[in-house]
C-alpha positions in Angstrom: -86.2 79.5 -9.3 -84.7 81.2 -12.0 -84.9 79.3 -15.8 -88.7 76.9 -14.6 -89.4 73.9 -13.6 -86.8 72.7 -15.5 -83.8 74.4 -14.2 -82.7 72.2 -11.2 -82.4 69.2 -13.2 -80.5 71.2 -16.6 -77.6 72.4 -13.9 -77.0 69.2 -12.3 -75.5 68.3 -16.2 -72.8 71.2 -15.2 -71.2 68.8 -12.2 -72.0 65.4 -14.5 -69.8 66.8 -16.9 -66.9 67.2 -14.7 -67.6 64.1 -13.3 -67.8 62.0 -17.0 -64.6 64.2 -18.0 -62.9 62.6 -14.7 -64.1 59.1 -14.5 -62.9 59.0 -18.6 -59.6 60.3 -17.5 -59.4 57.9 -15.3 -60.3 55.2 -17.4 -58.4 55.8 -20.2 -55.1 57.2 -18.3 -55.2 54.0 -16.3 -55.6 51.5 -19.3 -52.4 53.5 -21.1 -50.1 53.4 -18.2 -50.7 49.8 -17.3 -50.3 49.2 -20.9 -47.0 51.1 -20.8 -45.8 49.3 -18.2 -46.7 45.9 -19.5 -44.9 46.8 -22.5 -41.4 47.5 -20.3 -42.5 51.3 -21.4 -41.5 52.1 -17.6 -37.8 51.6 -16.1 -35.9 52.1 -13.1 -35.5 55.6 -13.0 -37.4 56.4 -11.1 -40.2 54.4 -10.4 -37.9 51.3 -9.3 -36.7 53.4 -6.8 -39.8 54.3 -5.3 -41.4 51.2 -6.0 -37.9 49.1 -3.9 -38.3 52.0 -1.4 -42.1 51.4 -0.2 -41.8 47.4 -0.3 -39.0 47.9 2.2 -40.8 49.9 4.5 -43.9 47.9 3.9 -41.6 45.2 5.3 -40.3 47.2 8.1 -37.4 47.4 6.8 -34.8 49.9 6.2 -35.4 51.6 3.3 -31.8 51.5 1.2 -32.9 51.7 -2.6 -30.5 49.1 -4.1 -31.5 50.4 -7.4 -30.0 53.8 -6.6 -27.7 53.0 -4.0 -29.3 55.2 -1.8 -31.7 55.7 1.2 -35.0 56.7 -0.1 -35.3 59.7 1.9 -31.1 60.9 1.1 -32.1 60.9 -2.8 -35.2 63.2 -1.7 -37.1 63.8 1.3 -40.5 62.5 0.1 -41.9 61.9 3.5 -45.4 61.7 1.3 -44.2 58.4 0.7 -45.2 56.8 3.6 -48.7 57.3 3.7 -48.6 55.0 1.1 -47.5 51.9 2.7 -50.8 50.8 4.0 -51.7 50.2 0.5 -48.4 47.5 0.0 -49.7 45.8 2.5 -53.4 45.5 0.9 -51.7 44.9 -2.9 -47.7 45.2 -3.1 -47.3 45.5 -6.7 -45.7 48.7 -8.6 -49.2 49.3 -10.9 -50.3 50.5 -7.3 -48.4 54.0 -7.9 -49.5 54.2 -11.3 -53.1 54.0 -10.4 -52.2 56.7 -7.5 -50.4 58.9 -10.0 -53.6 58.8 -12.0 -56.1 59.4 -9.5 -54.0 61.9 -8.1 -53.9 64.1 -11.1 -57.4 63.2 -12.2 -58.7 65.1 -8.8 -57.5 67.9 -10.0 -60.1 68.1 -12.3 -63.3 68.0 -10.0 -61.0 70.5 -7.1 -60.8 72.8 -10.1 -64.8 72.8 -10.5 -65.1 73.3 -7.3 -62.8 76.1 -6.6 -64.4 77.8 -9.2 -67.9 77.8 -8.1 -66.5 78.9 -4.6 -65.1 81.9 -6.6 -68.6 82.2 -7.5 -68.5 81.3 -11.3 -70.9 80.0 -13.0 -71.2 76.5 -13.3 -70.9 76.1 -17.0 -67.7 78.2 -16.7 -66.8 75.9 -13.9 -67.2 73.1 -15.3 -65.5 73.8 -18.7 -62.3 74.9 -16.1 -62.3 71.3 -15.1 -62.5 69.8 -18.2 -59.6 72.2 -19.6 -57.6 71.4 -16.3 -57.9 67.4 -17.6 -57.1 68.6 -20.7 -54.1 70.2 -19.8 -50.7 68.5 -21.2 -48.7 68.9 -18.4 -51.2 67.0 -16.7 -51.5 64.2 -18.9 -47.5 63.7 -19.2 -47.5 63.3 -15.7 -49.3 59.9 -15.8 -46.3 59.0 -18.8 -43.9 60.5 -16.4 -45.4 58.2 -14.2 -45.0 58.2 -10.3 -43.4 60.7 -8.6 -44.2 61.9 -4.9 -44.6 65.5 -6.5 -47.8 64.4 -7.7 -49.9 64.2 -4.8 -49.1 67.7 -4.2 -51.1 68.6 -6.9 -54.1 68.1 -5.6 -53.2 68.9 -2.1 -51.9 72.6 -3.5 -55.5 72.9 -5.3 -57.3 71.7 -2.2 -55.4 74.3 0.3 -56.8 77.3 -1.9 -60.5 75.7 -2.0 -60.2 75.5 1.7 -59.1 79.0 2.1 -61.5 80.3 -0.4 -64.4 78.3 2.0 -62.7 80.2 5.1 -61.0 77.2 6.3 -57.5 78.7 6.8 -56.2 76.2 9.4 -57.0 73.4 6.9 -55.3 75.2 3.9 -52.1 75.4 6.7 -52.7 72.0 6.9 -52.9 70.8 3.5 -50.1 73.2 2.7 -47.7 71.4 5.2 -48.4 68.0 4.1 -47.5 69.4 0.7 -43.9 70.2 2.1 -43.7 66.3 2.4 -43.9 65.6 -0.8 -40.0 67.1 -1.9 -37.2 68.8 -0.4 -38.2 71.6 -2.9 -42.2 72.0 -2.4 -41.5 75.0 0.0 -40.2 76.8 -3.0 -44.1 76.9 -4.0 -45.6 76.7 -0.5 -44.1 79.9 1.2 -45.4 82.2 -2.2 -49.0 80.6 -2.2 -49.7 80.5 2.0 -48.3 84.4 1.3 -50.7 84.6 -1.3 -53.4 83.2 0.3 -53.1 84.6 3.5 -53.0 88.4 2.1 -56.3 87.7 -0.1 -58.1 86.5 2.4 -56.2 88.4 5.5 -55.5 85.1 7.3 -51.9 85.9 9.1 -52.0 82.4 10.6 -51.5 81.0 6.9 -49.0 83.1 5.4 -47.1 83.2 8.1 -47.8 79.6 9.4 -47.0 78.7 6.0 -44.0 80.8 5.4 -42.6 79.8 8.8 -43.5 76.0 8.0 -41.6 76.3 4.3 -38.5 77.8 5.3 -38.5 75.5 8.3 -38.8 72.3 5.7 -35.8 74.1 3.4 -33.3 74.5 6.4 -34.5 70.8 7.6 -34.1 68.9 4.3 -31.2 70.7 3.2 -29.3 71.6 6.4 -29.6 68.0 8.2 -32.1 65.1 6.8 -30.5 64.9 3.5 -27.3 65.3 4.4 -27.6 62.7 7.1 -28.7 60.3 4.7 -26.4 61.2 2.0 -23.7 58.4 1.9 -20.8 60.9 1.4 -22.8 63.8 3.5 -23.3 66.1 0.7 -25.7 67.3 -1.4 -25.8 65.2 -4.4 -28.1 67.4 -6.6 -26.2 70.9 -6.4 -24.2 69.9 -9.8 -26.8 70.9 -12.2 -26.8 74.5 -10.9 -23.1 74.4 -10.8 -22.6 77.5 -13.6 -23.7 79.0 -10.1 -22.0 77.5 -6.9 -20.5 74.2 -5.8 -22.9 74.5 -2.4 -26.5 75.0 -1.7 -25.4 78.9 -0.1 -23.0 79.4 -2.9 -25.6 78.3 -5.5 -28.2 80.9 -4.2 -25.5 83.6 -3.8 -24.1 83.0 -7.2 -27.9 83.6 -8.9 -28.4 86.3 -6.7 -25.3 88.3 -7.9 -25.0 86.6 -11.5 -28.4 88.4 -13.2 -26.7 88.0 -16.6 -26.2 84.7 -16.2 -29.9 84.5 -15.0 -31.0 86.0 -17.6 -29.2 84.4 -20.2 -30.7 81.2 -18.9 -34.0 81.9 -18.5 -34.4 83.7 -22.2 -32.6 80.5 -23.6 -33.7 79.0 -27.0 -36.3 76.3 -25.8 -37.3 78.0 -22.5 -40.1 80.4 -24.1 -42.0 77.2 -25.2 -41.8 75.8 -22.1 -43.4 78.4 -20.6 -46.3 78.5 -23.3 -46.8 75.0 -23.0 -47.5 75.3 -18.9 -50.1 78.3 -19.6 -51.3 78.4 -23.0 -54.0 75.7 -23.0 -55.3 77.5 -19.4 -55.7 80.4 -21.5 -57.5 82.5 -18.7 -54.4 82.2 -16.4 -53.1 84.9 -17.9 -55.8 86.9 -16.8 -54.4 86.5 -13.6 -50.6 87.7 -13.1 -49.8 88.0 -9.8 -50.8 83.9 -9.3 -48.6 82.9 -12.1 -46.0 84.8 -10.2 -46.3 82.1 -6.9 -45.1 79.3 -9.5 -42.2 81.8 -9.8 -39.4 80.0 -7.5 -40.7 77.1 -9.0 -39.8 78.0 -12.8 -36.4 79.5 -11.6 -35.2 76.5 -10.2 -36.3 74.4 -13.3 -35.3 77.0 -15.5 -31.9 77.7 -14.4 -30.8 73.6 -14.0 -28.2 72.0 -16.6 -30.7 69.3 -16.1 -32.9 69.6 -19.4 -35.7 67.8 -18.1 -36.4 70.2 -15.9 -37.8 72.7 -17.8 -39.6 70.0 -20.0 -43.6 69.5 -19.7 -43.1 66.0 -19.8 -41.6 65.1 -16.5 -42.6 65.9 -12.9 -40.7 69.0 -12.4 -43.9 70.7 -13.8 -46.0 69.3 -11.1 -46.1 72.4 -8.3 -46.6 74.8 -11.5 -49.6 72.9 -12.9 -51.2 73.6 -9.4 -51.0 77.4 -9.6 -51.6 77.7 -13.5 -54.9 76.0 -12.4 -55.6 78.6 -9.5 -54.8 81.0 -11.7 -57.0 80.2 -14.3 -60.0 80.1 -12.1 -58.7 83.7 -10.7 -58.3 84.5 -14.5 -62.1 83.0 -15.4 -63.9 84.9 -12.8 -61.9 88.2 -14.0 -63.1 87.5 -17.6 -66.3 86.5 -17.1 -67.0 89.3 -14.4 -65.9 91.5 -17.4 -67.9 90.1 -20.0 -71.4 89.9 -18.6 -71.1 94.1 -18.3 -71.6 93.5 -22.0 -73.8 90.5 -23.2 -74.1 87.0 -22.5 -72.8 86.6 -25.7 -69.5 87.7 -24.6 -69.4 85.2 -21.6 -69.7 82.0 -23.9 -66.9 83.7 -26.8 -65.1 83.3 -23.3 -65.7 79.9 -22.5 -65.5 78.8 -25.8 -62.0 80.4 -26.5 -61.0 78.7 -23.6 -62.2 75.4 -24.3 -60.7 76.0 -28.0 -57.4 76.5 -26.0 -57.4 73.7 -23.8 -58.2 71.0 -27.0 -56.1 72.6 -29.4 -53.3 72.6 -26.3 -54.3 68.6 -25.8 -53.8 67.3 -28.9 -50.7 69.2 -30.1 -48.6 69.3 -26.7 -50.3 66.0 -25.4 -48.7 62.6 -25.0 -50.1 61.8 -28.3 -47.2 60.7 -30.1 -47.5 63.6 -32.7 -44.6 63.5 -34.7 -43.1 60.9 -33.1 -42.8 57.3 -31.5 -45.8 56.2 -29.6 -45.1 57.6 -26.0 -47.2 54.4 -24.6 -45.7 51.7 -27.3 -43.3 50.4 -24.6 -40.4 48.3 -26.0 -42.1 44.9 -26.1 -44.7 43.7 -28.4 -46.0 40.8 -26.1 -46.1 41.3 -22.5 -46.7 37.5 -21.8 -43.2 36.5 -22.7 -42.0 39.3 -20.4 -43.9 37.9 -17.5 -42.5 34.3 -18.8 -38.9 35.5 -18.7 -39.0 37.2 -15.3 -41.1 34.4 -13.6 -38.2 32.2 -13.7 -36.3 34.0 -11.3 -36.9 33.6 -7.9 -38.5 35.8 -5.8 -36.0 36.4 -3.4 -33.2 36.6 -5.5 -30.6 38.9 -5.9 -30.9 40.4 -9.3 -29.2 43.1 -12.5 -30.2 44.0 -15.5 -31.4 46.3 -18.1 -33.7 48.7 -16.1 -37.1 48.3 -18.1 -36.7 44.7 -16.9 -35.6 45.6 -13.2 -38.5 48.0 -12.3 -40.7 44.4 -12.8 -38.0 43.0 -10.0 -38.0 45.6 -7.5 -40.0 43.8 -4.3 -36.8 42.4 -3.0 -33.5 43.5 -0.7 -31.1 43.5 -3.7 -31.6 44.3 -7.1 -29.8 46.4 -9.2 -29.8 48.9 -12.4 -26.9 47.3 -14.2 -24.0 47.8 -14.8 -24.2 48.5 -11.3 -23.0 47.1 -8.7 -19.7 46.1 -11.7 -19.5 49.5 -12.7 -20.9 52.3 -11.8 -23.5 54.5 -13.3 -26.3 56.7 -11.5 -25.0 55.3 -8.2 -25.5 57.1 -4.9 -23.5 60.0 -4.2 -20.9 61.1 -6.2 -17.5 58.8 -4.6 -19.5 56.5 -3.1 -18.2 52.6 -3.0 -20.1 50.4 -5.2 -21.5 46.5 -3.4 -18.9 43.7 -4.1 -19.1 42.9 -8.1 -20.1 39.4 -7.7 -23.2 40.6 -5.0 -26.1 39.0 -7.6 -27.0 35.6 -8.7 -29.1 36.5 -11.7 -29.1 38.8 -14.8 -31.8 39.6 -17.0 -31.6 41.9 -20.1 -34.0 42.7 -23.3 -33.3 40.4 -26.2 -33.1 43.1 -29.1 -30.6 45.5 -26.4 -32.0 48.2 -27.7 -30.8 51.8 -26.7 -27.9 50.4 -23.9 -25.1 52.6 -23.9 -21.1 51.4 -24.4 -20.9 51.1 -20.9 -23.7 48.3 -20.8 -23.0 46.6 -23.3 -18.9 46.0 -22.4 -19.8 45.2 -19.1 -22.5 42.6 -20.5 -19.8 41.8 -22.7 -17.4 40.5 -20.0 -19.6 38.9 -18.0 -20.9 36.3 -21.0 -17.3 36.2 -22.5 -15.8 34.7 -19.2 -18.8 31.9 -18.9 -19.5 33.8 -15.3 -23.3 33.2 -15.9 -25.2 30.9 -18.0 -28.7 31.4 -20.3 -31.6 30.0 -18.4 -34.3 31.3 -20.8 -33.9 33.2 -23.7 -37.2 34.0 -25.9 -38.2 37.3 -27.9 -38.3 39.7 -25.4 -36.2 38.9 -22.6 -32.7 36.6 -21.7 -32.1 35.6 -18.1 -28.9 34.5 -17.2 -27.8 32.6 -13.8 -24.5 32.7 -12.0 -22.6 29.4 -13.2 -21.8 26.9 -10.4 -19.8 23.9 -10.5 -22.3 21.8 -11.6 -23.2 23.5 -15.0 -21.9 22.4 -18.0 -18.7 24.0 -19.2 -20.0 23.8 -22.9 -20.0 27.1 -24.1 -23.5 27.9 -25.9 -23.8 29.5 -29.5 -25.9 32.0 -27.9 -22.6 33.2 -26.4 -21.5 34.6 -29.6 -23.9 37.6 -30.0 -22.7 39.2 -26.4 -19.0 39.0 -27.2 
């Protein structure tokens, strides 16, 4: 074998290293999200929704999110969801979808290694692509993002090309249409990649199974399930493309006959940095064009949203394009180190090594490193054990409001609300939709310090204390918890009154 007797043992340090770069992901991803969380770092948008929805249907029961006053599946059609709720019944407990989100984008890493040496790369090339992928920002602020069905697509996109690179087309279809579960969106990066995929590798079956299977899912979700669900029966995302259209038809038509407006909104200020942040640190994705293109749809939908999030690596929008700049990088890395060995070895580790350069420098200045700025793991509590004091009090099948960094700890029960909802409304269900009865919770829990709540919470906190409707039941550092007043409380009003009025 080529290299001695020694060879077979040096490249199994190729896999280890993918496999120490994952397991340290793992470890350390886990430790800050839980952390996070602890620290009321997390909140009720959104993983109190998805959190309320899976206990319900771990209960069997209908899955309206109190939280959002929604069902699950009319704020999006994340069928994905269910697969999950075998695991409620093994641990219910929202740290479940953290772990998830973190083994989820984690796999990406040793899929990417994988793929790479099925593109026939070297596995020192292969294995740096893994470690870069891990690297990756947008990956990392997915696990501060925390849960979001999108997520397990990431993997599941990754895993389709592997399959078809191995000459497994009907699994890539398969993978590819689990994917479509995952959002009412994901066909908008499953219809370009089965195309993709099938024309590389002449499978008809998967780009047109797949392109059949995506348009299918868009007509579906948009045309019946989400509507259906919808408490008014519309669309209740179409607003932040409305420089476009007031519909989902009238939004398309209105981008395809607008291309200044396009244009204008895709060459905005802060777009161009979006777009390096997404490839940059996979440097060798640019090596490969016509990939990048399948995130296309993907970009154009985040870029032309009034919803700024969107097209912000931080948040779970990026998920789907993370997928392809991955593919595209192991495209690009096979390119470049085809090219390179034509000259001298030399040539092939400059390229590695560039890339590895790219992917660290990428890590620590676009990371969730808190660079600049607050700690993006701090949370807003300094000690977790007088939030778990605070909300112990309350019973657990209570109906509940409150701030929502104290809610998403509350969520396993039929009724518990981001307040000032149900009182007044904010963030609830569709716009025109009726709110529950005021007076439809017993208990009220908010952060001591009241940090960040807007007018609106804090005049509907103000009413509530100033008419004696609940009374203080704990009150330490980090967290108050009121209770509804009953007859047999004690009119005397407390001192602690006078700071909520």
């Amino acid at each position: 074998m080529p290299g001695g007797p020694g060879a077979p043992r040096t490249l199994l340090w190729a896999p280890r290293l993918v496999v120490a770069a994952t397991t340290i992901f793992v470890v350390v991803f886990s430790w800050l999200v839980l952390y996070k969380h602890a620290h009321l770092g997390t909140r009720s948008f959104d993983l109190a929704i998805f959190d309320q929805g899976l206990w319900l249907l771990s209960q069997g029961e209908t899955p309206f999110v109190t939280v959002r006053g929604l069902h699950l599946f009319g704020d999006h059609t994340s069928f994905l969801m269910i697969p999950l709720v075998p695991l409620y019944w093994i641990w219910a407990d929202v740290r479940v979808l953290l772990i998830v989100t973190v083994l989820a984008m984690a796999a990406g890493g040793p899929l990417v290694y994988a793929a790479a040496r099925a593109e026939k790369i070297e596995r020192w090339p292969a294995a740096a692509l893994g470690v870069a992928y891990l690297l990756l920002p947008a990956v990392q602020w997915q696990v501060w993002d925390v849960f979001h069905p999108e997520v397990l697509a990431v993997p599941l996109l990754i895993a389709a090309y592997l399959l078809a690179l191995r000459g497994r087309a009907g699994w890539s279809l398969v993978a590819l249409s689990v994917v479509l579960w995952a959002k009412e969106d994901a066909a908008l990066v499953v219809v370009p990649l089965a195309i993709y995929l099938g024309l590389r590798f002449r499978r008809q079956l998967l780009a047109i199974g797949g392109t059949a299977l995506g348009i299918g899912a868009l007509l579906v979700n948009f045309g019946l399930l989400l509507p259906h669900w919808s408490p008014t029966g519309e669309l209740i995302y179409t607003g932040r493309y409305g420089a476009f259209g007031d519909s989902l038809a009238g939004i398309a038509w209105g981008v395809l006959t607008s291309p200044g407006e396009v244009i204008t909104a895709v060459l905005a200020p802060e777009q161009p940095l979006y777009l390096v942040a997404l490839v940059l640190p996979l440097l060798a994705a640019l090596a490969a064009p016509e990939i990048l293109l399948v995130a296309g749809p993907t970009l154009l939908a985040n870029l032309l949203s009034a919803h700024r999030y969107q097209a912000m690596v931080q948040y779970h929008y990026t998920a789907y394009v993370i997928a392809v700049v991955a593919i595209a990088a192991i495209v690009g890395t096979r390119r470049l180190t085809a090219w390179s060995k034509q000259r001298s070895p030399r040539w092939t580790k400059a390229v590695v090594g560039v890339g590895l350069v790219a992917a660290v420098t990428g890590c620590i200045l676009g990371g969730p490193w808190g660079l600049e700025r607050r700690n993006p793991w701090a949370g807003y509590a300094a000690r977790s054990d007088l939030v778990s004091e605070a909300l112990a009090v309350i019973p657990d099948d209570a109906a509940v409001a409150g701030d929502g960094r104290l809610i998403v700890h509350l969520a396993h029960r039929p009724i518990v609300y981001d307040f000032p909802n149900p009182v007044a409304p904010r963030n609830w269900g569709a716009p025109g939709s009726d709110l529950p009865p005021p007076d439809d919770f017993d208990w009220l829990v908010v952060r001591a310090d009241l940090e960040g709540m807007d007018e609106l919470f804090l005049r509907e906190l103000g009413k509530l204390t100033a008419s004696r409707t609940f009374i203080r039941v704990l009150a330490n550092d980090e967290v108050t918890v009121f209770r509804r007043a009953t007859a047999g409380d004690a009119a005397e009003p407390s001192p602690h009154w006078a700071r909520f009025e």
